[in-house]
C-alpha positions, 0 to 999 in steps of 0.5 A: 897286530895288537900284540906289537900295538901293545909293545908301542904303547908299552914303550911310550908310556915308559917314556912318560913314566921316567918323565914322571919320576925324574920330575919333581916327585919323591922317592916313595911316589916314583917306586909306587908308580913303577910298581903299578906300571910294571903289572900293567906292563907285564899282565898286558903280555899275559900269554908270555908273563903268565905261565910258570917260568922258575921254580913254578913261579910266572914273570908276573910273580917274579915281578911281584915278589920283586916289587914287595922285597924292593918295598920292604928295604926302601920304606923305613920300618917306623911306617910299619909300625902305624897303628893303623895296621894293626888290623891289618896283622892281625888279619895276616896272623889268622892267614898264617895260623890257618896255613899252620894248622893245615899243613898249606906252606906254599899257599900261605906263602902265596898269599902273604906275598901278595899282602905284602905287595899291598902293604909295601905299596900303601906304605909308599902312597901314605909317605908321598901323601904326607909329603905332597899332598894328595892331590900331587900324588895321584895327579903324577900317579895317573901316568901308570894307569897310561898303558891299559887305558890306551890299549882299551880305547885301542881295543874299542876301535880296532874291534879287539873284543872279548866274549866274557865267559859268563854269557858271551857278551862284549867286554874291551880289555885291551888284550889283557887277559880277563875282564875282572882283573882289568875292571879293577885298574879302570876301577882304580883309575877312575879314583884316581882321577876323582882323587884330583881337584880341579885344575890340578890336571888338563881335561879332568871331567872329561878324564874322569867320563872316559874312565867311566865309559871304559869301565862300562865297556869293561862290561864287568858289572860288580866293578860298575856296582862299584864305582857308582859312589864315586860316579855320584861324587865326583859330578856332584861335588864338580857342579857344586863348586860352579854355583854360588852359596846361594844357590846350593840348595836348589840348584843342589836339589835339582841336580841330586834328582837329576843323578838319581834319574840318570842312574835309574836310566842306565840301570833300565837300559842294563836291566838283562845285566842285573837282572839276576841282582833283583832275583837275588834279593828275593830269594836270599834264602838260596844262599844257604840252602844245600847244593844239592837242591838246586834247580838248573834255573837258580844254578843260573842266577848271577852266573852260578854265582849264587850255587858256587857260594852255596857249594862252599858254605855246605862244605864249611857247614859240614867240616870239622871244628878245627876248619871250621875255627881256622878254615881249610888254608890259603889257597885250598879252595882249588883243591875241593872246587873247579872255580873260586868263590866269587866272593871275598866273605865266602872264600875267607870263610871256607880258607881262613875259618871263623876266626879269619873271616871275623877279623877281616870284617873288624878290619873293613869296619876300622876303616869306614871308622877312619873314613869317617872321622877325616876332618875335609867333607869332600874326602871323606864323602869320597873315601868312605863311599869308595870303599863301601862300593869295593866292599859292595863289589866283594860280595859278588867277585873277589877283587883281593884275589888278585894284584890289580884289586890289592893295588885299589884296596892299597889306593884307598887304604893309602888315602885313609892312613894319610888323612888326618882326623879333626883331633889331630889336625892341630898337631903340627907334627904327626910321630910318623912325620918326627921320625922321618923328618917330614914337613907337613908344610910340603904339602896338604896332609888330608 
């Protein structure tokens, strides 16, 4: 029965996505919010889309592969020479000396693909943001996020649950294959939503809520860890707009302290879900300490979260200095290992080496430098403490992993490409905007 709901739900939200793009939106939009609603479509039939199908790739990756190919020709190359990606390659060079040194072909061409899809993917949102704003953009980029989020609340009431593999507990998914992919598209839909400014859609508070309590039901919680910044956001800006400047202070005040009681709250009601967090932060030290000492208690803690990174931290210890450097290639963890890492930092360490792992921070530290140098307060709030909650949530599982996680990292990265810092902000035309002839009077370029 819900394998059929999904197939009407799936119709209907192609309807409204071809509404979309035959609408006012431009070319760079409509192939974004195509590429986004296609893997939602196709990952919602993952018993068919999943499997290996060609020459050992799945439709899913079919999709992908097509989708980063299509980007490619249709983004004009002078997007691909930004600046502003430059960390990006230099993180993509470390990927690919360490697939050379290791022999790992396949594997790097596995993971460069998925970059790609991530880069193709920015590349569009950055144009459509110096074109329309945006607001615009994400207003019409919300249609992609229909399909998953209708299954979920579908899911909710016709008792479609799944048992999560860690301890059993409840998490709605709306069919979708597991809760920490499909965290990552509510994840992503709720900054969508915070992304809009009032008014720009019907019902946007009351949007923005519902996402928030399917991501609670989701029941995946480093993606709830996640998004609390741009929970604590979005409210605050939203009741900050409805009172007059002098009253900001005290009102303002009141309703930091009311947030803050409000998340302690949750947090107490949640606290056998987070409980393994506490226990953690006392006891960091079992992080480095050698597997093999563990006892079956702290094995337990954060799911055997805390054991895994210690399985592959002794295995990086311990390697030669060559894999130590490059690592050990893309991909090579399920050579060595049963499960991933459950931790971008410790899973580039081990793949990618010193040298990678390295880079990739400098890369998360150049954008919280461009996060906080865009010139409006209120995105920049919001980006800055969105991506530091992503980097948060990378510390417990691996978003980038996947294609939902590079589909958010690609929503915030978009957003800090387009947005203009205080000294640019009087240039009436940006080189990016000369070269493809875009006018910044079409729409707010922050």
């Amino acid at each position: 029965m819900f394998e059929g709901l999904k197939v009407v739900v799936g119709l209907i939200s192609f309807i409204m996505v071809y509404r979309t793009i035959t609408g006012n939106c431009n070319k760079y939009l409509a192939f974004a919010i195509c590429a986004i609603w296609l893997r939602f479509f196709l990952s919602a039939f993952h018993t068919i889309t999943y499997p290996s199908l060609v020459a050992g790739f799945s439709i899913n990756a079919l999709g992908s592969i097509g989708v980063a190919g299509l980007g490619l020709l249709l983004i004009p190359t002078a997007v691909f020479t930004l600046r502003k990606l430059f960390p990006y390659y230099l993180f993509f060079a470390a990927i690919a000396a360490s697939g050379i040194v290791n022999f790992e072909i396949p594997g790097t061409i596995n993971v460069l693909v998925k970059w790609c899809y991530f880069l193709v993917l920015s590349g569009a949102l950055f144009l459509s943001i110096r074109m329309q704003g945006h607001v615009e953009t994400f207003k019409k980029l919300a249609v992609a996020f229909v399909m998953p989020v209708t299954l979920q609340v579908f899911s909710l009431l016709l008792g479609e649950v799944k048992a999560t593999e860690a301890d059993g507990s409840a998490s709605y998914i709306g069919g979708y294959n597991h809760e920490a992919a499909f965290s990552m598209i509510v994840a992503s839909f709720v900054f969508v939503i915070g992304l809009t400014q009032r008014g720009s859609i019907k019902f946007r508070s009351t949007l923005f809520t519902l996402a928030v309590v399917l991501l609670i039901l989701v029941n995946y919680r480093t993606a709830m860890l996640a998004v609390l910044p741009i929970v604590a956001v979005f409210y605050y800006n939203l009741i900050e707009q409805r009172i007059k400047p002098s009253q900001k202070v005290s009102v303002m005040t009141l309703v930091t302290m009311v947030i803050i009681v409000s998340f302690m709250a949750v947090s107490i009601s949640m606290r056998e879900r987070f409980a393994d967090i506490g226990t953690l932060i006392s006891n960091l030290d079992l992080v480095l300490k050698a597997p093999i000492y563990f006892s079956e208690a702290e094995k337990d803690i954060m799911s055997a979260r805390v054991y895994i990174w210690s399985l592959y931290i002794n295995a990086f210890v311990n390697a030669d200095l060559l894999n130590q450097v490059f690592g050990f290639g893309p991909g090579t963890w399920s050579k060595a290992f049963e499960l991933y890492a459950h931790n971008t930092f410790v899973s580039y360490l081990y793949e990618y080496g010193i040298v990678g792992l390295s880079i990739f921070i400098l890369l998360c530290l150049s954008i919280v430098f461009q996060a906080i140098s865009v010139s409006e307060p209120g995105l920049r709030k919001l980006l800055l403490l969105s991506f530091i909650g992503f980097l948060a949530m990378n510390m417990a599982t691996m978003p980038l992993w996947n294609i939902e996680g590079l589909i958010f990292f690609s929503l915030i990265g978009a957003q800090v490409f387009a947005s203009k810092p205080d000294n640019q902000r009087k240039t009436p035309t940006s080189r990016i905007e000369k070269i493809m002839g875009i006018n910044p009077t079409q729409g707010n370029a922050t």
